[in-house]
N, C-alpha and C positions, 0 to 999 in steps of 0.2 A: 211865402215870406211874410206879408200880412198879418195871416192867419198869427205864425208861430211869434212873430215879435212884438203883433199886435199895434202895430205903424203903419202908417199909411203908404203906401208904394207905389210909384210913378216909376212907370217902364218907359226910357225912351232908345232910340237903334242909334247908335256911333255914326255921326256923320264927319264926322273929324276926330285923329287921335290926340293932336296939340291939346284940343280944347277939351276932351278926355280928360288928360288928365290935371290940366288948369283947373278944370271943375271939381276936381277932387282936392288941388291943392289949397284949392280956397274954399272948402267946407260945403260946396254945391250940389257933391257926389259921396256918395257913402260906400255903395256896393256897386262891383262893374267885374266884365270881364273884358280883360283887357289879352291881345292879340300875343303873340308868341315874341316876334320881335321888341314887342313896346314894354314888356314885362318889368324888364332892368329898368329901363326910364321911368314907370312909375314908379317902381319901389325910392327910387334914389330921389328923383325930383317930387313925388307929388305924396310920398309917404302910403303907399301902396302897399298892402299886405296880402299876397294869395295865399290861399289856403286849400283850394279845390278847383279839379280838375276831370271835363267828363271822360269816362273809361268803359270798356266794353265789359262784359259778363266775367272773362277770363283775367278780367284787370287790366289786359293791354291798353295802350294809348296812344295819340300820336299820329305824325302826319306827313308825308315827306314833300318835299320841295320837287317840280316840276318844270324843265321847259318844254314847253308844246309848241306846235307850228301845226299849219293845215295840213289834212290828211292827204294832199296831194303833194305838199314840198318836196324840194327836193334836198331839203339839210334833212342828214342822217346823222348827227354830231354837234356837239358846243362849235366845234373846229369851225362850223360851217356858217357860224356867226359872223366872221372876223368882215369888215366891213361892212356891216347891213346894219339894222336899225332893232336893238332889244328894248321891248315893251316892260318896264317894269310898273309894280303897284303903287308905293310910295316907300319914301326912303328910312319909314320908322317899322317896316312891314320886313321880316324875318327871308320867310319864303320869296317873298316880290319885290327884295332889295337886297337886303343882307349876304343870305346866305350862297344866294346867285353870286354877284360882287364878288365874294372868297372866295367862293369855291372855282369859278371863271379863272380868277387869277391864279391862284394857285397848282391847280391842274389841266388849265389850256392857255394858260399865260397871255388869257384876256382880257383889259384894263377899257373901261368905259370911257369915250372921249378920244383912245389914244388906241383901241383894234375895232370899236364899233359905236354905233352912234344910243345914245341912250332916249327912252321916252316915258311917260309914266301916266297910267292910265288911271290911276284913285282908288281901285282897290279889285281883287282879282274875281270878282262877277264880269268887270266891264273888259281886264284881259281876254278872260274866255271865251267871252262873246265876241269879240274881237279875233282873236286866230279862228275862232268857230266861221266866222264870218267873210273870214282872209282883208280884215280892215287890218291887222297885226301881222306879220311875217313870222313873228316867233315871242314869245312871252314867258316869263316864269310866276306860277301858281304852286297855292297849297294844292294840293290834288285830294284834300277833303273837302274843299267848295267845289274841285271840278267834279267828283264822284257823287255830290250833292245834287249839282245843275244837271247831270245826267239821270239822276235816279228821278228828278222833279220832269223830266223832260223839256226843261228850257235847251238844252242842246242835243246833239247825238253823239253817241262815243264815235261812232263813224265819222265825225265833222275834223277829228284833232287826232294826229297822232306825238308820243313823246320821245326828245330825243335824249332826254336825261333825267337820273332819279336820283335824289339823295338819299343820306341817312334819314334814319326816323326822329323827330322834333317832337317834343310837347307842344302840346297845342291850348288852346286858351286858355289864363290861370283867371277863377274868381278869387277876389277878395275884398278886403274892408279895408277903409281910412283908417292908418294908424291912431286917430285920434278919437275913435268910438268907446262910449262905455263897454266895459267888459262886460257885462252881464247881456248888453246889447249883440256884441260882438258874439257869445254862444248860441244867443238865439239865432244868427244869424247861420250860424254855422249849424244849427238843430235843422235849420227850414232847407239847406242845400241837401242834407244828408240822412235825411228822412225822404225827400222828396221822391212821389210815388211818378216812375214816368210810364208805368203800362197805361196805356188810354190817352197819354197826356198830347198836346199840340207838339213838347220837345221829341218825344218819343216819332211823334211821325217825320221830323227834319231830320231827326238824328236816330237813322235807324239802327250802324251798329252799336252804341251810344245804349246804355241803359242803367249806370248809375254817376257820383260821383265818386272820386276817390281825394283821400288827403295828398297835399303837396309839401314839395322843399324848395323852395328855392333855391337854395344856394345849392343845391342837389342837383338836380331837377331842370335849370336853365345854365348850367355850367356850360355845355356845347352853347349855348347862345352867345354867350360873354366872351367866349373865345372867337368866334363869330367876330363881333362885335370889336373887339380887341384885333383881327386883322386887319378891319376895315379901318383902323383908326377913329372907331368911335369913342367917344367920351362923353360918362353922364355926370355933365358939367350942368349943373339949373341955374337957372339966370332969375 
C-alpha cells in the first residue's frame, strides 16, 4: 500500500473494536479491516466504506460460525447448553455473539440469562484455547480462526469437537474512510487488488486465501443485518 499510494503506512493489530472504529470516526484511521459482525456499525457510526474481501482461487468466501466444547464432553447438541455457562467473544463479534444469540433462540429456544449463563472471553483465539483447554465448557467461534489455530499448531483438532455449524458468513470486509480523497481512495484500492500473495507472510496465515475480491455491502452483509435485527440491534452512534 506504501509503494502504490506512495504514503506512509503504520500497521497496527485490533485491540479493541469500540476504539476501531472511534479511530476512524475521528480521522485517526484510514484503512482497516473490520470483523464481520462490526461491518454495519462502522459503515453507519464511523463512516466506513468496504470495498474488498479475501476469497479463495475459485472466488468462494466465507466462514461459518461454530460451537465447540472438549473432545471429551458429553453435549452432543445446542439442546445440551440449557443451564450451563456459554463462552462468548464479544457482543460486536458476528460469529461470538450475534449469530449464536439468533440462532440459539430461534431454533433451541435458548435465551442468555434466562436457559443459560453467558460469559465472554475478548475474542475467539482465547475461546479456543479455552474449550481446547476445558477452561470453557462450550464456546462459539468462527471456525476460520479455529482451522487457522489448528493448521499453525497452537492447538489439535483432537482437543475440540463441534456441536453445531451455521450457514456461511462473509468474513472481514476492507475498507476506507468515507472522507478519503478519491484519487487516494483508487490507489488504495490498486494496492489490495494487485497485491501479489504467492510468497507473501498473508499467503502463509491464510492458506486457502489467495486473492482479493470486490464487495457490496448491502449485498453482501444482508444475512448480517438480519442477524442483527433479531437481536434487537440498533446502529444508533452516540
Amino acid at each position: 500500500m506504501a509503494k502504490v499510494t506512495g504514503k506512509k503506512v503504520v500497521f497496527f493489530p485490533v485491540q479493541s473494536y469500540a476504539a476501531q472504529y472511534e479511530a476512524m470516526r475521528s480521522g485517526r484511521l484510514h484503512v482497516a479491516g473490520v470483523n464481520t459482525g462490526g461491518n454495519p456499525v462502522a459503515v453507519a457510526c464511523a463512516g466506513f466504506v468496504p470495498f474488498a474481501m479475501m476469497a479463495s482461487k475459485d472466488g468462494s468466501f466465507g466462514y461459518e460460525m461454530e460451537i465447540i466444547v472438549p473432545a471429551d464432553s458429553k453435549m452432543a447438541s445446542p439442546d445440551d447448553i440449557k443451564g450451563g455457562t456459554l463462552t462468548f467473544t464479544s457482543k460486536t463479534s458476528n460469529s461470538g455473539f450475534k449469530a449464536p444469540s439468533a440462532l440459539l433462540k430461534s431454533e433451541f429456544g435458548l435465551v442468555a440469562e434466562q436457559d443459560f449463563k453467558p460469559n465472554y472471553s475478548g475474542k475467539h483465539d482465547n475461546s479456543i484455547m479455552g474449550v481446547a483447554n476445558k477452561d470453557y465448557a462450550v464456546a462459539s467461534i468462527a471456525n476460520s480462526v479455529l482451522k487457522r489455530m489448528i493448521a499453525r499448531k497452537v492447538i489439535d483438532a483432537s482437543q475440540v469437537k463441534t456441536i453445531y455449524r451455521s450457514q456461511t458468513f462473509p468474513t472481514t470486509g476492507y475498507g476506507h474512510a468515507h472522507n478519503l480523497d478519491p484519487s487516494v481512495v483508487a490507489k488504495i484500492k490498486q494496492a489490495f487488488f494487485s497485491f501479489k500473495w504467492e510468497g507473501s507472510d498473508l499467503k502463509k496465515e491464510f492458506k486457502k486465501e489467495d486473492r482479493f475480491i470486490a464487495i457490496n455491502h448491502k449485498h453482501d452483509w444482508d444475512v448480517i443485518r438480519k442477524i442483527d435485527a433479531a437481536n434487537g440491534v440498533k446502529y444508533d452512534c452516540k
